[in-house]
MARZA-124429 format. One record per residue (C-alpha): residue in one letter; x, y, z. Coordinates in steps of 0.05 Angstrom, whole numbers, plus 32768, in hexadecimal, padded with zeros to 4 digits. Example, Ala and Ser with C-alpha at 12.3 -4.5 7.8 and 13.67 -1.06 7.14 Angstrom:
a80F67FA6809C/s81117FEB808F/
//
This chain:
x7E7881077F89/x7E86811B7F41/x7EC2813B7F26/x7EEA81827F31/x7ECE81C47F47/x7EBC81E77F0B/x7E7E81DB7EDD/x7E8D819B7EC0/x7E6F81787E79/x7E6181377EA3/x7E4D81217EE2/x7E7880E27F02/x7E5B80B57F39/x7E7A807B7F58/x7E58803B7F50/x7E837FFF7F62/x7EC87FF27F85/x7EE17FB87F88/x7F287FAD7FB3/x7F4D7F717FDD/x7F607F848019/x7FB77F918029/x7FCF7F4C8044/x7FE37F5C8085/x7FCA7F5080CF/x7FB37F9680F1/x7F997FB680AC/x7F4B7FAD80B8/x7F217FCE80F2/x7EDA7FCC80F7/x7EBC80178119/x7E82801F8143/x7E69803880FD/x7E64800080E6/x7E8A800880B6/x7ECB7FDA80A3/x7F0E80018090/x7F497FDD806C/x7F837FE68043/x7F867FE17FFF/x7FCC7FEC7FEB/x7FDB80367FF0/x7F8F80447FFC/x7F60803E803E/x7F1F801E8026/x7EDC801D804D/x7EAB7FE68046/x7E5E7FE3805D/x7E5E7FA08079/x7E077FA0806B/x7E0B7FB18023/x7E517F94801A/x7E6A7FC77FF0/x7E9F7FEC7FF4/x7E8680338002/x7EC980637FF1/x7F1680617FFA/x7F3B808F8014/x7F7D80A97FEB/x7FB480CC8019/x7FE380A28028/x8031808D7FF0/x803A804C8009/x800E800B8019/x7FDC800F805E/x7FF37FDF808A/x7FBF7FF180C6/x7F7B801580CF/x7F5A801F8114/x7F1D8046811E/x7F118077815A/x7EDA8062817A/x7EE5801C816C/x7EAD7FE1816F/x7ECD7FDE81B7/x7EB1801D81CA/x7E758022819C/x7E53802281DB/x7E6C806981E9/x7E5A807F81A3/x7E138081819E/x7E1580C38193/x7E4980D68173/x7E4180F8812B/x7E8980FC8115/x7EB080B78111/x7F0780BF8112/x7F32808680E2/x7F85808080F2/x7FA3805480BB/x7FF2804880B0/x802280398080/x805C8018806B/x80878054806E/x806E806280B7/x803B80A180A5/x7FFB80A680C9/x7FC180C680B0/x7F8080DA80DE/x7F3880DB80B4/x7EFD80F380C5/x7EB180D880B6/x7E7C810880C2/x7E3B80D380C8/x7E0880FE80AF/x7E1181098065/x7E5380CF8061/x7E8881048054/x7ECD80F38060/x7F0F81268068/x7F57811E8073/x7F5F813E80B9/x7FA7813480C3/x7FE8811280B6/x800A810680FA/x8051812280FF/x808680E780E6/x808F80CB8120/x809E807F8108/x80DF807A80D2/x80BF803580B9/x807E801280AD/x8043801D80E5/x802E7FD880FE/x7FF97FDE8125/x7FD280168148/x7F9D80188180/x7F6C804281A4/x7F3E805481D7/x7F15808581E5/x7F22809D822E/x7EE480D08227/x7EAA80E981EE/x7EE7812181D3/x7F2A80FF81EC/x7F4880BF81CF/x7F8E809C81D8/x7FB7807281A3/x7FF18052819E/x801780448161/x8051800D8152/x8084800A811E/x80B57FDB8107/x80EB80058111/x80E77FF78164/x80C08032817B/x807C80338196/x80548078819F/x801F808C81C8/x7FF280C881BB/x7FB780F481D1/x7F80810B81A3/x7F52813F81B5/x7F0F8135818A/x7EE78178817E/x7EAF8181819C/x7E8481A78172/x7E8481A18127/x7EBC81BE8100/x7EE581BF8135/x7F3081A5812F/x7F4F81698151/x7F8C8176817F/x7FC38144817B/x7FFB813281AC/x802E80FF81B6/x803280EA81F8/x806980B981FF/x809D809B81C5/x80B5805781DC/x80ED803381C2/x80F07FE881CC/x81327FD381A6/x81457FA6816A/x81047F7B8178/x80CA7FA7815E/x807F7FA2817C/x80487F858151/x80127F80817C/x7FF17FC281AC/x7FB57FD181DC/x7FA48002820E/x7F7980058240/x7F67802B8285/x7F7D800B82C3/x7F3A7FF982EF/x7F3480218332/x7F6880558321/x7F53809382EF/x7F8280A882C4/x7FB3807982C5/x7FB6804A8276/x7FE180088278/x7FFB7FFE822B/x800B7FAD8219/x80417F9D81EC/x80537F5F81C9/x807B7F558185/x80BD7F2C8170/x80D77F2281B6/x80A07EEE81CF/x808D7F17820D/x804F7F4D821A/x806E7F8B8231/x80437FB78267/x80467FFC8267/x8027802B829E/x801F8077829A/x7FED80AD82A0/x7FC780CF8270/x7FF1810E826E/x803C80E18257/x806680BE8276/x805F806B8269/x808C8047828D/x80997FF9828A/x80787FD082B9/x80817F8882B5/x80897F52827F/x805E7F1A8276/x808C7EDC8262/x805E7E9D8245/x805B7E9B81FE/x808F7E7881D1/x80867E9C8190/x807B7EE48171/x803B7F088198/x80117F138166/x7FD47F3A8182/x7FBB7F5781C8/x7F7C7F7781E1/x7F5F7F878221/x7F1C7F7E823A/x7EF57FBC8250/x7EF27FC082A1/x7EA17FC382A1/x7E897F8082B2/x7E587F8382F1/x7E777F5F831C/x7EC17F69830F/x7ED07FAD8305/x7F127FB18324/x7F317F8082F6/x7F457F7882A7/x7F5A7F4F827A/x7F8B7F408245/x7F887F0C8216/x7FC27F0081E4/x7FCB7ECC81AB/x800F7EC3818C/x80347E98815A/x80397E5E8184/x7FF77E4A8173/x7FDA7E6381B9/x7FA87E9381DF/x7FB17EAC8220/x7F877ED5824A/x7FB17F028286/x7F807F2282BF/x7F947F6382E3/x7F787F70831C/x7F7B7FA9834B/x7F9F7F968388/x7F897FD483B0/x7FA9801583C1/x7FF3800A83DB/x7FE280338420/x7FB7800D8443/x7FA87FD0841E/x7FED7FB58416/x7FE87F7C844D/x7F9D7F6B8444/x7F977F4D83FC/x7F8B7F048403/x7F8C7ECC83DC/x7F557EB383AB/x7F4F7E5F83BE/x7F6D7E30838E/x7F387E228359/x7F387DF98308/x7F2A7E4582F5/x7F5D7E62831C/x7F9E7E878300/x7FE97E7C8305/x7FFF7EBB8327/x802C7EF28306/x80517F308316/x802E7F6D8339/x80397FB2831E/x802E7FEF8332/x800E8031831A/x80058067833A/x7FEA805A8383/x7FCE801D836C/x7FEE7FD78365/x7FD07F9B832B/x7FE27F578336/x7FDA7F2982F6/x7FD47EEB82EB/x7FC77EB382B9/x7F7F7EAF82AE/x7F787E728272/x7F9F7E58823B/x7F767E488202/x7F947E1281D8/x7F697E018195/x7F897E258157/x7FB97DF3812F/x7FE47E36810D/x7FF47E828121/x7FBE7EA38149/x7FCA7EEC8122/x7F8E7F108148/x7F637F04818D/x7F297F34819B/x7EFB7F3F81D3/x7EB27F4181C4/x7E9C7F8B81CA/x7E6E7FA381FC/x7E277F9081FB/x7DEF7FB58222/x7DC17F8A8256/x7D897FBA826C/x7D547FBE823D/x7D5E800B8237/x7D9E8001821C/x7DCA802A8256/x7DEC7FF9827D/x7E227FCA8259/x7E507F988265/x7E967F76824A/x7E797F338231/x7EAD7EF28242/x7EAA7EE681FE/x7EF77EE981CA/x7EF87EDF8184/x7F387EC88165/x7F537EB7811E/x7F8B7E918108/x7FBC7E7680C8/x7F957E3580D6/x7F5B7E5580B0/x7F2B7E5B80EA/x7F147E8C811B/x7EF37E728158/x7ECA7E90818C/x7EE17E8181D7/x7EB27E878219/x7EC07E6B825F/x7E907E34826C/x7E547E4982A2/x7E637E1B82DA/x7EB17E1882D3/x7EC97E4F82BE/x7EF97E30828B/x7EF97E4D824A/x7EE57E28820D/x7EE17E2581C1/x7E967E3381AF/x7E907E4B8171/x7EC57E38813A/x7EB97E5280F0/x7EE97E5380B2/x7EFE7E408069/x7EF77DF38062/x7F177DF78020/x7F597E048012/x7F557E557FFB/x7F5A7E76802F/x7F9B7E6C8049/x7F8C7E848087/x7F747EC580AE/x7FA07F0080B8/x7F667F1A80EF/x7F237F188105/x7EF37F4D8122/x7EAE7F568148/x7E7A7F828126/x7E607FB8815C/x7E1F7F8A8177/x7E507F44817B/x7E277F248148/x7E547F24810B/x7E957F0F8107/x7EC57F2680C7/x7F0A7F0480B1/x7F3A7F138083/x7F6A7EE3805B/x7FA67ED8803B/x7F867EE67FF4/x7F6F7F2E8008/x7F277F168013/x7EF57F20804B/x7ED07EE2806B/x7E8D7EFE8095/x7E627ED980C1/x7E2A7EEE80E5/x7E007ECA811D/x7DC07EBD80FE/x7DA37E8E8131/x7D697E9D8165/x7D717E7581A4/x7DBF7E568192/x7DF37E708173/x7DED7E678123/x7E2B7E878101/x7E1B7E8D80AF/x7E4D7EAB807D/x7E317EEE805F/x7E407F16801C/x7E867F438021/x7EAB7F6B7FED/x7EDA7F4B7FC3/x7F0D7F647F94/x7F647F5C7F83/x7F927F577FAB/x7FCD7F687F7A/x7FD67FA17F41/x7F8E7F937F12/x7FAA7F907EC9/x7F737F8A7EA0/x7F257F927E91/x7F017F7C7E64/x7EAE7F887E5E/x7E807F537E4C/x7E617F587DFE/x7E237F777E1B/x7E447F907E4D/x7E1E7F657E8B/x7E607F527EB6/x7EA27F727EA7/x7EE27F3F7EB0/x7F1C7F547ED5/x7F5F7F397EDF/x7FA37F4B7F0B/x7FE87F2E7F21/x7FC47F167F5C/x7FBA7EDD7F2B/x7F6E7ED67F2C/x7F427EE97EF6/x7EFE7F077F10/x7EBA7F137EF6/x7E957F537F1B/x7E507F617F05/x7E097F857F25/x7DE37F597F45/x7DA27F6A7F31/x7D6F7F3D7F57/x7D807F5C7FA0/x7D787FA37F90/x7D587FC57FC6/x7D187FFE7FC4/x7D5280387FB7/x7D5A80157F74/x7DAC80137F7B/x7DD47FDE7F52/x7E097FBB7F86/x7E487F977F60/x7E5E7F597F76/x7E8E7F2B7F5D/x7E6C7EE97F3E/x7E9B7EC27F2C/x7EED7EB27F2D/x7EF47E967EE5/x7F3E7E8A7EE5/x7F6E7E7F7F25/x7FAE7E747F0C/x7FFF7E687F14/x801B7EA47EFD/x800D7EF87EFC/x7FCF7F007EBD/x7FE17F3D7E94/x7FA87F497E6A/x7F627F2E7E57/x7F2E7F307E1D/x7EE87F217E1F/x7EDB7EFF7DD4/x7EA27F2D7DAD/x7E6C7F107D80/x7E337ED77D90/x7E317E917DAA/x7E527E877DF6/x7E807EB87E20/x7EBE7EA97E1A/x7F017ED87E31/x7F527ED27E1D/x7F7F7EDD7E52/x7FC57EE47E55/x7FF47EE67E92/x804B7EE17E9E/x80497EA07E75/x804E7E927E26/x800D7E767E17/x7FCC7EA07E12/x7F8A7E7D7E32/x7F477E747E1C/x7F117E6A7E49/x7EBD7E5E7E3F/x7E867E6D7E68/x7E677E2B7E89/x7E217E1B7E92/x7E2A7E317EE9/x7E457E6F7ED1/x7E0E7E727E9C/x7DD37E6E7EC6/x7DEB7E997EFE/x7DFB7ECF7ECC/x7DA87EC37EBB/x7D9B7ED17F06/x7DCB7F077F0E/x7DB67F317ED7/x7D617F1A7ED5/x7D6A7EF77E98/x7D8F7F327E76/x7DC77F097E59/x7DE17F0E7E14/x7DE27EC37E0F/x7DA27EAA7E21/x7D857E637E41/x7D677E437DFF/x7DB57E447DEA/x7DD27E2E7E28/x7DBB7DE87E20/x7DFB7DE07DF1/x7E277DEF7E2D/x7E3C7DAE7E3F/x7E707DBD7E76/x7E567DC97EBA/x7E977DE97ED8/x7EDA7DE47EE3/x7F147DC17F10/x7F4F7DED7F1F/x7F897DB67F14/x7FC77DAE7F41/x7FFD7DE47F31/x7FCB7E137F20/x7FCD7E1D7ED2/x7F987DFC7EB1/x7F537DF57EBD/x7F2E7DA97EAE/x7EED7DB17EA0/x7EB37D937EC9/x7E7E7D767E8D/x7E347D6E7E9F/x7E1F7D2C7E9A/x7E5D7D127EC7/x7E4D7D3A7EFB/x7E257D047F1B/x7E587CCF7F21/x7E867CE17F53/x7ED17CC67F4F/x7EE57C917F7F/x7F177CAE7FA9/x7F597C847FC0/x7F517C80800F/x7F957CA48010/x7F877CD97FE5/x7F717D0B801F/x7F737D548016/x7FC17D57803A/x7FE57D3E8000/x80037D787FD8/x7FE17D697F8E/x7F9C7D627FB0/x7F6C7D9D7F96/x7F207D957FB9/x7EF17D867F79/x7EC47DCA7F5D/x7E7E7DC17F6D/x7E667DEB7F33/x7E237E0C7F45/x7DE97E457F30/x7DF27E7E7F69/x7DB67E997F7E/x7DD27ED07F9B/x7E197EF57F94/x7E527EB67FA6/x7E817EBA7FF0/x7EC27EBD7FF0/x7EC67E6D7FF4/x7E9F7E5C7FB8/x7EBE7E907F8D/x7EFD7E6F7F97/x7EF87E2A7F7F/x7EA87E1D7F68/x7EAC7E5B7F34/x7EE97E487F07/x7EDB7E4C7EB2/x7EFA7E0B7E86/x7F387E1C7E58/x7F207E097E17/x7F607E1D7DEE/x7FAE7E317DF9/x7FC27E607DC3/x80147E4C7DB7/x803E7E847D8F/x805B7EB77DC3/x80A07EB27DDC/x80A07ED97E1B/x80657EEB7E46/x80267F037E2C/x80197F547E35/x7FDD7F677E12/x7FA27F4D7DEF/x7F677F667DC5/x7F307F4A7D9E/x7F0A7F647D5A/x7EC17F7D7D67/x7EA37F477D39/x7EC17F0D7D68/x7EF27EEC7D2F/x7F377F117D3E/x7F677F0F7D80/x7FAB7F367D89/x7FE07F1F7DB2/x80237F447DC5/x80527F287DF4/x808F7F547E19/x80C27F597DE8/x81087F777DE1/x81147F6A7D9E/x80E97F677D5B/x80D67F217D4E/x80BD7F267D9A/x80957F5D7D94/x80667F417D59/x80207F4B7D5F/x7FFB7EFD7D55/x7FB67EF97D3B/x7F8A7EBF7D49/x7F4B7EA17D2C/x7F137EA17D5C/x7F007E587D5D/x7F327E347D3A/x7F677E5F7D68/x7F937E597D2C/x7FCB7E837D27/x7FBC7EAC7CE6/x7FEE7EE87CE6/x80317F077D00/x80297F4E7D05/x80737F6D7D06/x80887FBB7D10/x809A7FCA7D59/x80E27FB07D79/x80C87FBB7DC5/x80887F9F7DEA/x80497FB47DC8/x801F7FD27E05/x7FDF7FD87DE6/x7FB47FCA7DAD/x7F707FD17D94/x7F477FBF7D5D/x7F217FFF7D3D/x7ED480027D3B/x7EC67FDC7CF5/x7F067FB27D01/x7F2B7FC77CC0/x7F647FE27CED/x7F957FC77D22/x7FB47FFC7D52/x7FF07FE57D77/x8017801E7DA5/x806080097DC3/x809980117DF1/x80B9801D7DB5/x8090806C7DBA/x8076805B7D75/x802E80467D5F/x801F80177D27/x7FDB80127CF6/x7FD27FD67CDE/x7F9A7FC97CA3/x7F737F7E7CB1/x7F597F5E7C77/x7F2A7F217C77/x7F3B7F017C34/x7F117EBA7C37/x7EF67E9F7C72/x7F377E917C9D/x7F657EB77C74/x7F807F047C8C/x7FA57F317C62/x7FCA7F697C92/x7FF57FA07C7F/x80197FD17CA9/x7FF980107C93/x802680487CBD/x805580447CF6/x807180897D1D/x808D80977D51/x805380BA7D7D/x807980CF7DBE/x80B880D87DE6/x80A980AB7E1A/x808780637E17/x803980657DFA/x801480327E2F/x7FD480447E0F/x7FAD804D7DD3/x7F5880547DBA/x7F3880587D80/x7F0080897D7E/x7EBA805C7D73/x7EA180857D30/x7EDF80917D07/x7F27807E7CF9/x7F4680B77D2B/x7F6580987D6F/x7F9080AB7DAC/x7FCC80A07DC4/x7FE6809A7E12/x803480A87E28/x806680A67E60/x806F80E87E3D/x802A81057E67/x800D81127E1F/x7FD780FE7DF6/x7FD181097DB7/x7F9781017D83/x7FA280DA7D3B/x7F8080D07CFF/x7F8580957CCB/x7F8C80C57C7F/x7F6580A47C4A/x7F87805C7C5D/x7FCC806F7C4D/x7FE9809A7C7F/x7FD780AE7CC9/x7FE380FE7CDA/x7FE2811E7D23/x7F9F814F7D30/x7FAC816A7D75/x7FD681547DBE/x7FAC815B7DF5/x7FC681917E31/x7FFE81767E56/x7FE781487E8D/x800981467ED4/x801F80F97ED2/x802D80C67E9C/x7FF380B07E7B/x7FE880647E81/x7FA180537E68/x7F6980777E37/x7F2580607E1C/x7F01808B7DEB/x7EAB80857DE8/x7E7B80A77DB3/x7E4B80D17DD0/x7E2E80EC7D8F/x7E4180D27D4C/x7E2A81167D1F/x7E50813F7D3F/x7E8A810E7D46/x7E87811C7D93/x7EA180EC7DC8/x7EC980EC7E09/x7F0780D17E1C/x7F1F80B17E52/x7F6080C47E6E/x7F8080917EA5/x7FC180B27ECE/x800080897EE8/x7FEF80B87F30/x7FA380957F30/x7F7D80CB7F10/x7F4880C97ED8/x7F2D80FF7EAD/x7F0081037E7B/x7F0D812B7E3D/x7ED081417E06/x7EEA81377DC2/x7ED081557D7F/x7EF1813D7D42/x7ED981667CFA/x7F0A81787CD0/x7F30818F7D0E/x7F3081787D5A/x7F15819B7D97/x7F1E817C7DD7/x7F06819B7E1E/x7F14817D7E61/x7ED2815F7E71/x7ED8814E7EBC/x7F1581427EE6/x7F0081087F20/x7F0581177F62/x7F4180F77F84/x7F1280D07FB0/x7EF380AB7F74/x7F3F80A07F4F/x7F74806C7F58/x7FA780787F8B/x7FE2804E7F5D/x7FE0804F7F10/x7FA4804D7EE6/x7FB5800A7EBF/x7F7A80067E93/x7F3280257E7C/x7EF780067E5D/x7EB180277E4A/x7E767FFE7E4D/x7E4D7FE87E17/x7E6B80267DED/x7E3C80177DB3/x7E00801E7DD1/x7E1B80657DF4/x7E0380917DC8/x7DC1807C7DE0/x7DC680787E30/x7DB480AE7E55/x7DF980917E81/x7E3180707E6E/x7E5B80477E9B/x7EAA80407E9F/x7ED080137EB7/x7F1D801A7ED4/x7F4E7FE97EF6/x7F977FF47F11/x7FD17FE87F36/x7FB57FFF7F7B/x7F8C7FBE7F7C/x7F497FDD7F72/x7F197FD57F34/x7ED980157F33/x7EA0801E7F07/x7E8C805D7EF8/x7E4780817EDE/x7E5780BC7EB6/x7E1E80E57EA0/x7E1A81187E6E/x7E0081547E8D/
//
């Protein structure tokens, strides 16, 4: 897991990922691993739906995953047992397919294959079964009208290769397919039937054998809207093994289960198939089709009406064994759906009818979840996982005994957008992050669950800030007395925000009383919460002692009118928040609104005693491009820093605060000097300005024991400075060329005699190195360690932050965070070998 090849300085381990998942409908697939895969924008990332952490992601593809399926699915986990390598397809937006392997025993993933372009736009959906232990089929849909079908040949000892064919290109016109699933035909080997349904309201059958060949069968004409998802049961029930079924859900709001059954060979059975009597359960008969020597008649099985929006997936349970030693299984009558109405619901056919019914309905009762793009079955039926509209998973799992008892369980959380910003708490217990998903999210080890193997799992504790508009940049404020961050997003004003007492005392819990602000000062805290207000922008807070009187609402005041917002329940978690109380029950109270900026905010930093804050704002001229200092406190404005003409990208504050370093689009860097004159009064003067690079500087870092920092271009340089006896800053060395533009550093002290620290080095292609850097009277740099692709970024590097860098020159590990624009936030340990 750590970095490159050769002997390396330090050793890098992953600790934490945190990622929303892509927001679209096929892009999650739970394995007979049990593992989860999903798409998080160009990368595939794999949850472990036990620990709920996300375990790796996998970088390969240019463009964002649209679909993952694994081979064996949970539908054939049955088959699986004893397998010991595990195949992943995903697909993209630019219609590239990628096969991955997982070998089980040590959790080693590889790139196997890229399939041969076969799709000129974005993959759809893809699905799979496995016809034997070593042979699977999948079929693959694109939106630009073609649907493929192909044969993989599994090895079957280890090492081996995979064999790839395509069987059969289909092309189904100017109405592309959404929705796919195969399946063998009951009663006749070889022959697959391959269902259809997309933009043209009607499910498409497709009959062929498993050498080529599909050709259409029959349409089945009943639903009034896009098909939106189809799957078909597995032909091993006991006592109907010559029939399957399909069930399909589709825009108009409906479910419909098809039955195909086996009509009997067309030599001697033509004239002896008779009719079933007329019963409630009975079907609406459809068109026969042939295959083969075989003929299927199908028919309408049920229509399941419940779902009040789009029904975007339907799912049949998976296999479940019967015989106590486990060998003999059966299809359970049992379909999971999920809908835009922000349920999924759990359909059965009653025992003495036969009719199918709702029995299990589960979902967001508030209003974040704005409904599920899909829903899935875990391998043994007794979880169910959704995903949303925000990028955010939503697990049950059937707790109960004797009856059903569906509860909602822990799941990874994370952006769903580009990540901005991080910023680490003052002792570094929680680290804030923020993103143009508009959220503003708190991530920190949850310390009272760790389990014997001593790990530390990250979870995301609260959602301090959900907002109106994209959020740019964030600082957590340094010094004593309560937490308190400044964010700034695409607007003019900059926000200030406090911890409240909830936040407070699950922070307590969270980190075992470890928190730099502890209970005998909490009692101060006199707001509870907060209440996110109607468009979005500013947070009310929620105050302690009226938390007991509850407002009278007016009897038409439900939750349909448009300004309606359900009231925050502020309260102490116990154990890591779901997805549901994160987004309303976890929000921080805007204490201040710092006015001054004329165009959006861009980038923010605060002094290390806690009594400064810079703001820049995007600027195309001078006068827009001043730097603002504020008065922690009083949030006075109390200077106008002027010297660049473009957007000032970055700036930071140097160890004993003397200096301000601000880098630009401009390609130059300024020093400023900060002087505290009286008590709110601050002498600055702009002690050198030069132009640093060719190319934009995005980043810059002081190093933690002197006045020497680095600075980060466009350009693929860096290059090391150093601040001459407080008049004049001279160049000591540019690093090697790097292989992309360089879009984020953050430089740590590692040992303060010999002036010895490392910097990191964040790439615009994802990847981070870390550099050792001497500074005497000259500077020596080495490459430290180079991380492995599969711990990097897939999309630019937007931003990296060390953790608790003071105290690193005693830890025997230091930690670093990064954030960027491929949605994902990591933690890293890096130890000094």
């Amino acid at each position: 897991m750590s970095g490159n090849k050769e002997e390396s300085e330090v050793e890098v381990k992953s600790v934490f990922t945190g990622a929303g998942c892509n927001r679209v409908v096929n892009n999650v697939s739970w394995g007979a691993s049990d593992l989860v895969s999903f798409g998080a924008q160009n990368a595939v990332a794999i949850f472990c739906p036990k620990t709920a952490q996300i375990l790796t992601t996998l970088p390969g593809h240019k463009a964002s995953v649209n679909c993952t399926h694994w081979i064996p699915s949970t539908k054939f986990a049955f088959k699986a047992k004893q397998l010991d390598r595990h195949y992943l397809l995903s697909g993209d937006t630019s219609g590239t397919i990628i096969l991955w392997e997982l070998t089980l025993a040590d959790r080693k993933w590889r790139q196997v294959l890229q399939m041969p372009q076969s799709h000129k736009k974005g993959v759809t959906c893809i699905t799979g079964i496995m016809v034997s232990e070593t042979d699977a089929i999948f079929a693959s849909t694109s939106s630009d009208g073609s649907v493929s079908v192909w044969e993989l040949v599994l090895p079957s000892t280890a090492g081996g290769e995979c064999k790839l064919s395509c069987l059969e290109t289909l092309f189904v016109g100017s109405k592309p397919m959404v929705a796919l699933s195969l399946a063998e035909l009951p009663g006749n080997s070889g022959h697959m039937v391959l269902a259809m349904g997309g933009l043209d309201n009607k499910i498409h059958l497709y009959c062929g054998e498993r050498t080529g060949k599909f050709l259409h069968a029959c349409d089945l004409k009943a639903h009034t809207d896009w098909i939106r998802s189809l799957d078909f049961s597995l032909p091993i029930c006991n006592d109907e093994a010559n029939s399957i079924l399909l069930v399909s859900s589709s825009q108009d709001k409906g479910i419909r289960i098809w039955k195909m059954t086996l009509r009997g060979s067309l030599t001697n059975n033509q004239g002896t198939y008779r009719k079933e009597e007329i019963s409630l359960a009975s079907y609406i008969e459809g068109p026969v089709f042939v295959a083969g020597s075989s003929s299927y008649q199908i028919s309408l099985e049920s229509l399941l009406i419940g779902h009040e929006d789009w029904v975007y997936s339907v799912e049949w349970q998976p296999p479940s064994t019967t015989s106590v030693e486990g060998t003999t299984y059966h299809q359970p009558q049992s379909i999971l759906s999920a809908s835009m109405d922000k349920t999924m619901m759990i359909w059965q056919p009653e025992r003495t009818t036969g009719i199918w019914m709702n029995v299990v309905t589960v979902g967001e009762l508030s209003h974040s979840a704005l409904g599920f793009y899909g829903g899935h079955w875990s391998p043994d039926g007794n979880a169910i996982l959704a995903h949303g509209y925000g990028g955010a998973f939503h697990l049950w799992k059937n707790v109960g005994v004797d009856v059903d008892h569906w509860q909602p369980q822990k799941v990874p959380s994370g952006h769903f957008a580009a990540v901005t910003d991080i910023a680490w708490a003052r002792s570094g217990e929680y680290m804030v992050t923020v993103s143009h998903d508009q959220t503003t999210r708190i991530f920190a080890p949850w310390q009272n669950n760790v389990s014997l193997t001593d790990e530390e799992y990250w979870h995301e504790i609260a959602r301090p800030q959900i907002h109106g508009h994209d959020i740019n940049c964030v600082v957590i404020i340094q010094g004593g007395g309560n937490h308190r961050f400044v964010g700034g997003a695409d607007e003019k004003v900059a926000r200030v925000f406090e911890a409240p007492l909830s936040f407070l005392k699950t922070l307590n819990l969270a980190t075992c009383q470890k928190s730099s602000f502890p209970e005998n000062l909490q009692f101060d805290v006199q707001i509870l919460g907060a209440n996110m207000s109607a468009l979005g922008l500013s947070q009310k807070p929620i105050y302690v002692n009226t938390v007991l009187e509850t407002p009278e609402r007016n009897g038409n005041d439900g939750l349909d009118t448009l300004e309606s917002i359900p009231d925050a329940v502020p309260v102490v978690f116990t154990e890591p928040p779901i997805e549901d109380q994160l987004a309303y029950h976890t929000l921080w109270p805007e204490s201040h609104k710092l006015y001054g900026h004329g165009n959006e905010l861009f980038s923010l930093s605060c002094d290390h005693e806690g009594k400064l804050v810079a703001s820049s704002c995007k600027a195309q001229s001078a006068m827009a491009a001043e730097i603002w200092l504020w008065q922690v406190g009083s949030w006075k404005a109390v200077g106008r820093l002027q010297s660049h003409s473009l957007t000032v990208t970055q700036m930071e504050f140097s160890r004993d605060d003397s200096m301000l370093l601000a880098v630009s689009r401009d390609r130059q860097f300024s020093v400023f000097t900060i002087k505290r004159t009286g008590t709110d009064e601050i002498s600055h003067q702009l002690l050198a300005r030069q132009e640093a690079h060719k190319r934009i500087i995005w980043s810059c870092s002081w190093n933690p024991f002197g006045h020497q920092f680095a600075t980060g271009s466009r350009d693929k340089t860096v290059k090391i400075w150093a601040v001459e006896q407080e008049s004049s800053v001279k160049q000591l060395m540019t690093l090697p060329q790097f292989n992309s533009s360089v879009t984020a550093l953050s430089w740590i002290g590692v040992d303060r005699q010999r002036n010895h620290g490392l910097l990191a080095v964040g790439m615009e292609n994802g990847l981070i190195e870390l550099w050792g850097l001497t500074i005497n009277k000259t500077a020596a740099a080495n490459l430290a360690v180079r991380l492995d692709t599969s711990l990097c970024h897939v999309s630019s590097v937007n931003r990296l932050s060390w953790r608790n860098p003071e105290k690193s020159e005693e830890c025997r590990r230091v930690q670093l965070a990064s954030c960027g624009a491929d949605h994902c936030v990591r933690v890293f340990d890096v130890i000094p070998k």
